[in-house]
C-alpha positions as CSV (number, residue, x, y, z in Angstrom):
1,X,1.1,23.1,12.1
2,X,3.6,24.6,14.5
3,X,6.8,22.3,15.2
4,X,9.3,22.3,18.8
5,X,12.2,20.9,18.7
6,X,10.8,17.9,20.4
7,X,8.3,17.5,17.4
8,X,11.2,17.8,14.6
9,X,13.3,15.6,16.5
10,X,10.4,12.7,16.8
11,X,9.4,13.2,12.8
12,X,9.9,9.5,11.4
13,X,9.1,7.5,8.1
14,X,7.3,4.6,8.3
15,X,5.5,2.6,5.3
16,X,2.0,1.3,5.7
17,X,0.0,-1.3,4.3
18,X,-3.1,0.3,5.5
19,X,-2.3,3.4,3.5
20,X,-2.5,1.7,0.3
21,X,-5.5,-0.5,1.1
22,X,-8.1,2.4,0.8
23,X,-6.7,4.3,-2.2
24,X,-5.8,0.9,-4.1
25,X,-9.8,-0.2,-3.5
26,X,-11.3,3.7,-4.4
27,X,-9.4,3.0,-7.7
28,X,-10.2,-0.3,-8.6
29,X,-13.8,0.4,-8.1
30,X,-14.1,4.1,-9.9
31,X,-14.6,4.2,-13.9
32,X,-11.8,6.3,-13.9
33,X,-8.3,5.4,-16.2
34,X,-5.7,5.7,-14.4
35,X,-1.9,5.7,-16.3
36,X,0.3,4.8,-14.3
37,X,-1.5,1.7,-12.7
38,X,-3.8,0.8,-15.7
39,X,-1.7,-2.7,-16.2
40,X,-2.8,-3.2,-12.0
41,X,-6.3,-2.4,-12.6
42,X,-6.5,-4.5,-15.3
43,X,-5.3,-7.7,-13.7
44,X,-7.0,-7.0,-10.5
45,X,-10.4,-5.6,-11.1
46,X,-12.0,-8.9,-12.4
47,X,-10.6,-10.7,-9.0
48,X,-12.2,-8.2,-6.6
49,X,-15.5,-8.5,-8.6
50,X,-15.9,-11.7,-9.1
51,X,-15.0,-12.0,-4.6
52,X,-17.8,-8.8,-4.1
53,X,-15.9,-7.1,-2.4
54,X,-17.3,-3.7,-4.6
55,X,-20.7,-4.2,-2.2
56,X,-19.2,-5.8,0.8
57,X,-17.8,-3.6,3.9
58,X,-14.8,-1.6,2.3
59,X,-17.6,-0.5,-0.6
60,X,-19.5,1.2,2.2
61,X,-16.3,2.6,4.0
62,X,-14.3,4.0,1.2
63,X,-16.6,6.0,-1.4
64,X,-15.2,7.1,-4.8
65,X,-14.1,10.4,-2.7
66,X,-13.8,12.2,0.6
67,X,-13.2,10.9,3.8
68,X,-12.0,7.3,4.8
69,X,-12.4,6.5,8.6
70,X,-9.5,7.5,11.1
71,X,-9.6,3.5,12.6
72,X,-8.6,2.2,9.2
73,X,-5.2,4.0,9.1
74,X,-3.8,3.4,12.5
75,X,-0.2,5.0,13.4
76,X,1.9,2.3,12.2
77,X,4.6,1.4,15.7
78,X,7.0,0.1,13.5
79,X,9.0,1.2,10.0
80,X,7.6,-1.0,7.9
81,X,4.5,-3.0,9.9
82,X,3.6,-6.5,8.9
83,X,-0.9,-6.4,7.1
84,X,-1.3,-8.8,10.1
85,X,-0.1,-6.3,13.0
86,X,-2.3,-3.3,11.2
87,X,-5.2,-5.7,11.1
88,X,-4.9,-6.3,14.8
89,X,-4.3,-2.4,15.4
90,X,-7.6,-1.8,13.5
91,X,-9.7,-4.7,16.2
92,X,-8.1,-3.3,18.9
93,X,-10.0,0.4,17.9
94,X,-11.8,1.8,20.6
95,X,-15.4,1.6,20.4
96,X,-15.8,5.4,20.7
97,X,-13.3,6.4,17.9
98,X,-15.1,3.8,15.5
99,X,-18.4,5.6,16.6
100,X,-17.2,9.2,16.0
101,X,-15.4,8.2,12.6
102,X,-19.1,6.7,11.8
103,X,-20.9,9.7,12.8
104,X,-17.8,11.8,10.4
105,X,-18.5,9.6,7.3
106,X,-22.1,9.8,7.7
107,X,-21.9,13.4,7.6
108,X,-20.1,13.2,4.4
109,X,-22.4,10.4,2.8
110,X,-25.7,11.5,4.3
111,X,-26.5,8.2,6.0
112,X,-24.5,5.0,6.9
113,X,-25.6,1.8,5.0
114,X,-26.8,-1.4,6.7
115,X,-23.6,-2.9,7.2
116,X,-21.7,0.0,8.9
117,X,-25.2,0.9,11.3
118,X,-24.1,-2.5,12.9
119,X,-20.7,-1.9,12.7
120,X,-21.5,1.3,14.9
121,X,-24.4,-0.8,17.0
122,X,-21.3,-3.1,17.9
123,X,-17.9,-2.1,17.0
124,X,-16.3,-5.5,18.3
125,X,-18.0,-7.8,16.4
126,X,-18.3,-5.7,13.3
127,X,-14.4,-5.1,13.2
128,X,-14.0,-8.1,13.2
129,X,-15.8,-8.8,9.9
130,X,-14.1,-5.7,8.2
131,X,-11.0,-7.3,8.8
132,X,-11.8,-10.2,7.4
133,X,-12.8,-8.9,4.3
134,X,-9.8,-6.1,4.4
135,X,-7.4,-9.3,4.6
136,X,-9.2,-10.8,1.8
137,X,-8.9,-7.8,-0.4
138,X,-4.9,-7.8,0.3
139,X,-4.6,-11.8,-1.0
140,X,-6.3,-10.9,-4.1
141,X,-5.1,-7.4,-5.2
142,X,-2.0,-6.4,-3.0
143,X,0.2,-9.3,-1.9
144,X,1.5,-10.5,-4.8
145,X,2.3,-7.0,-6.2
146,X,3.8,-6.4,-2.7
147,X,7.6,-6.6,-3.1
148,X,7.5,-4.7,-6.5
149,X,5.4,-1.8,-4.4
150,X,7.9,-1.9,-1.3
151,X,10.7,-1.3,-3.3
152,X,9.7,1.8,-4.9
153,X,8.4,3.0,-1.2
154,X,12.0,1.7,0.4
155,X,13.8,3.7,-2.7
156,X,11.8,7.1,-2.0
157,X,12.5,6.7,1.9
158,X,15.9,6.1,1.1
159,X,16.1,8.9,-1.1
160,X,14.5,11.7,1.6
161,X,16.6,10.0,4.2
162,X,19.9,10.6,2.5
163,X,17.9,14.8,1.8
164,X,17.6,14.9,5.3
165,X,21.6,14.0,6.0
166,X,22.7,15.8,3.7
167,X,20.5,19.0,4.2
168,X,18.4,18.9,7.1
169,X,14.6,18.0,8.0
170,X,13.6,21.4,6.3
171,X,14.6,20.7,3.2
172,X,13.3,17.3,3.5
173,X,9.7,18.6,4.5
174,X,9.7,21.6,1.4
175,X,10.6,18.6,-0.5
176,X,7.9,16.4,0.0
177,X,4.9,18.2,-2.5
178,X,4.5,20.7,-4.3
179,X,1.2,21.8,-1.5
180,X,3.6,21.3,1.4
181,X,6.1,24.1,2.7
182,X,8.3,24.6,6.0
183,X,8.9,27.9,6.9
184,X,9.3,29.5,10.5
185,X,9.0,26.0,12.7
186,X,5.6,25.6,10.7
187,X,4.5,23.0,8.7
188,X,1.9,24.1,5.9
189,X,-0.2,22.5,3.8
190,X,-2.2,24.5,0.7
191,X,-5.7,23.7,0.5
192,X,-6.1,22.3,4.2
193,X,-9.7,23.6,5.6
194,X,-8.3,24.5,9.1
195,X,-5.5,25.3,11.1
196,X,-4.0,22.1,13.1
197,X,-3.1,23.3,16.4
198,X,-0.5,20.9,18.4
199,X,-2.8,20.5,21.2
200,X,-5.1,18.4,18.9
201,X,-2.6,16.7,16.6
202,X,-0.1,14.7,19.0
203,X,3.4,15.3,18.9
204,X,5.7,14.8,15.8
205,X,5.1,13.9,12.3
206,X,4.4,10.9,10.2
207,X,5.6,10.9,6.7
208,X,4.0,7.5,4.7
209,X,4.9,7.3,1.3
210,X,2.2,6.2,-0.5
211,X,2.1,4.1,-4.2
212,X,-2.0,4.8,-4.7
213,X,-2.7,7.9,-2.6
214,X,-3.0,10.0,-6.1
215,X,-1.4,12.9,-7.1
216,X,-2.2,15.2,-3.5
217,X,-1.8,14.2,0.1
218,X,-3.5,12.0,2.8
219,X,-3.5,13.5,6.3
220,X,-5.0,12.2,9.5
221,X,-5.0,13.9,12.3
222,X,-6.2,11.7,15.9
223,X,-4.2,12.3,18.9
224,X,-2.6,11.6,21.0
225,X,-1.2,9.3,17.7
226,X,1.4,11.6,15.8
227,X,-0.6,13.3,12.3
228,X,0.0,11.8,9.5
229,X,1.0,12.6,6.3
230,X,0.8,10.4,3.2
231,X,2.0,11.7,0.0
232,X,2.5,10.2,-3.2
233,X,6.4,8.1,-3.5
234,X,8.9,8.9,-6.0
235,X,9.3,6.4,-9.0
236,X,5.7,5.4,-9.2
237,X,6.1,5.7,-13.1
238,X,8.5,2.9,-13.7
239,X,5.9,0.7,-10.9
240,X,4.3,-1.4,-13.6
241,X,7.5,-1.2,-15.9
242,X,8.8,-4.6,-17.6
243,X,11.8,-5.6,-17.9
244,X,13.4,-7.2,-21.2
245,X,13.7,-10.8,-21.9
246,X,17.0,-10.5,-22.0
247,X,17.3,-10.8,-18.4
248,X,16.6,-14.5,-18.7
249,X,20.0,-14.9,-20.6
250,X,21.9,-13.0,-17.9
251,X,20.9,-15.3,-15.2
252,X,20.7,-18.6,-17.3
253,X,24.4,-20.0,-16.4
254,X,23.0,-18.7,-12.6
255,X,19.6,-20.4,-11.9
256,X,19.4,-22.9,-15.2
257,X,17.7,-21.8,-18.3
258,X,13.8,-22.8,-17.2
259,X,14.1,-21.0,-13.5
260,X,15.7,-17.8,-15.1
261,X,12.9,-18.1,-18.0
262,X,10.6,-18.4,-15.1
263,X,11.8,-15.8,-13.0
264,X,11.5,-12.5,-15.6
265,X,8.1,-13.8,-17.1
266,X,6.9,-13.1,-13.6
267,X,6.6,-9.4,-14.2
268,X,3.1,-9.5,-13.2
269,X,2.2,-12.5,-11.1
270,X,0.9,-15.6,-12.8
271,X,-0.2,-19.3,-11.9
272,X,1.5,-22.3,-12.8
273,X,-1.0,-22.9,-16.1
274,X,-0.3,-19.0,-17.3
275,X,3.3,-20.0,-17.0
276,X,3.2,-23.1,-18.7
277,X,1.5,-21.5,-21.4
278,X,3.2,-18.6,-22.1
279,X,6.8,-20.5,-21.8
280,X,6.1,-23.4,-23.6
281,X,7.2,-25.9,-20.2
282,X,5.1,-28.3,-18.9
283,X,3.1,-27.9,-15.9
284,X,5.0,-30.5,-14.1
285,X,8.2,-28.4,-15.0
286,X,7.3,-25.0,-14.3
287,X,5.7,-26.3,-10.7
288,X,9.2,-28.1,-9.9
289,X,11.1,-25.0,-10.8
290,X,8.4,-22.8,-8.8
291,X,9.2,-25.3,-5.7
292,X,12.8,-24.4,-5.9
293,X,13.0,-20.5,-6.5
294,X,10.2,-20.3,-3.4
295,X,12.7,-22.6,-1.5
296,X,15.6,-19.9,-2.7
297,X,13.1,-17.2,-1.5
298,X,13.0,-15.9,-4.9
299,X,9.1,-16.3,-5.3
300,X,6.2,-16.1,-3.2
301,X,2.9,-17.9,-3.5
302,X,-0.6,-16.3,-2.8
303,X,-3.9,-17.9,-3.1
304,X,-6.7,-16.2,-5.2
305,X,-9.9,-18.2,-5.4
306,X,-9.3,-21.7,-6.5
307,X,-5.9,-20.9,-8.0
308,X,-2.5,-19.9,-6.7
309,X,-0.4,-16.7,-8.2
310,X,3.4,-16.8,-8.0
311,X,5.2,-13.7,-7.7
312,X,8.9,-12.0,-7.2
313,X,9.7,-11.5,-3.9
314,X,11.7,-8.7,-3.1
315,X,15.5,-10.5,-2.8
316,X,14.2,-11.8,-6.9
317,X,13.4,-8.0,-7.7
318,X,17.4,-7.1,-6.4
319,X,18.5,-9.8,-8.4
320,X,17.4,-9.1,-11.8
321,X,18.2,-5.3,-11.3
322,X,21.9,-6.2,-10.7
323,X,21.1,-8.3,-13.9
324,X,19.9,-5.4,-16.2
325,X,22.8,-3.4,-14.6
């Protein structure tokens, strides 16, 4: 992919909630083990079967492999889009793009299923139902994992930002993988089927780091958007790391003994009843002290079926690394 100087100069970051949906969901439903997000899986898997969302609209759209429709990855406007604005970027498809991205998977797959023959029969209405059920799939397997996941994609855009002040977008680009190289004003990428002239890309580059895009890259490529590029972030190992107990000392003469206790036993998220159980405070307690950390904007709360999960939010995650620190 040939760059101008307009097209370096227009290269951007931006992270994407989109971008994690479809290779989040191919894993969950594959038989595959996966080690670095094994602990995920675990906790997640039994929430997205018991909802059926493994034979609802995303089963049919994202196989186990291969292409995953352009209108589900729209070119995020912003550096770090809100689900709800990429939700409303994916309604507001046009019905010809949702038909030719169709027509692509069912190449790929041989046929299109029930569900996405009506989606293509009536892109409105049927968009609207993905939607639905794409939101649904965040609730349950991404939003409370959410500020743990932004962090590590905020670090590894920090980290290239800092590459590309100190020695230039090249560097930066040769940087990203080991099947990406910049060389001559030309972006390459090893194992990519066809050239991508700039005619039929769009101007500039989008670079997405990506938390469950797998060990290779994500492109797409739909003008007059900019291509883009999703490759896997730095510091995905430590993702599902815990931290030591310790921490709850550290912050006890801080937040009181139960909110601190509270606060590093969320490692993974948890209802009120796990929490009770595994710190030994009562319900009525541990909901009191969930009350004020959300107050503090320390935790979140996220509704999964007929229960609630509690989980870090991203100011809690700073705090107990300045703890362990």
């Amino acid at each position: 992919m040939a760059f101008s100087a307009n097209d370096l100069a227009i290269v951007r970051f931006a992270i994407s909630p989109m971008w994690e949906v479809a290779p989040s969901f191919r894993l969950l439903t594959s038989n595959t083990a996966h080690p670095v997000h094994r602990r995920w899986v675990e906790q997640v898997r039994p929430r997205v079967l018991a909802a059926g969302l493994d034979r609802g609209w995303l089963a049919e759209l994202i196989g186990s492999s291969g292409y995953v429709p352009d209108f589900l990855n729209p070119a995020p406007d912003q550096p770090a889009p809100a689900p709800a604005s990429e939700w409303e970027a994916i309604l507001a498809s046009p019905a010809d793009r949702v038909r030719q991205d169709l027509d692509h998977l069912a190449r790929h797959q041989g046929h299109l299923g029930p569900r996405l023959s009506s989606l293509r029969a009536d892109p409105p209405s049927g968009l609207t139902k993905v939607t639905e059920e794409i939101e649904r799939y965040w609730e349950l397997a991404l939003a409370p994992y959410w500020a743990r996941i932004r962090a590590v994609l905020d670090a590894d855009i920090f980290h290239r930002a800092r590459t590309v002040a100190e020695h230039g977008a090249g560097h930066a680009l040769n940087d990203l993988h080991t099947s990406v190289s910049w060389d001559d004003n030309a972006l390459t990428l090893v194992h990519r089927k066809q050239n991508t002239p700039r005619q039929s890309a769009g101007a500039g580059l989008l670079l997405i780091p990506s938390a469950f895009t797998g060990p290779g890259l994500r492109t797409r490529v739909r003008p007059p958007d900019p291509p883009q590029l999703a490759y896997p972030a730095r510091g995905i190992g430590t993702l599902w790391e815990t931290r030591p107990a310790i921490g709850a000392c550290t912050l006890a003469p801080v937040l009181g003994r139960s909110r601190a206790l509270l606060l590093t036993e969320l490692d993974t998220p948890a209802s009120t009843t796990e929490l009770a159980h595994r710190t030994g405070l009562s319900p009525a307690g541990v909901s009191q002290n969930l009350v004020a950390l959300r107050n503090a904007g320390l935790v979140s709360a996220h509704r999964v079926g007929r229960s609630v999960l509690y989980a870090r939010t991203a100011a809690a995650e700073a705090l107990l690394e300045a703890a362990f620190t």
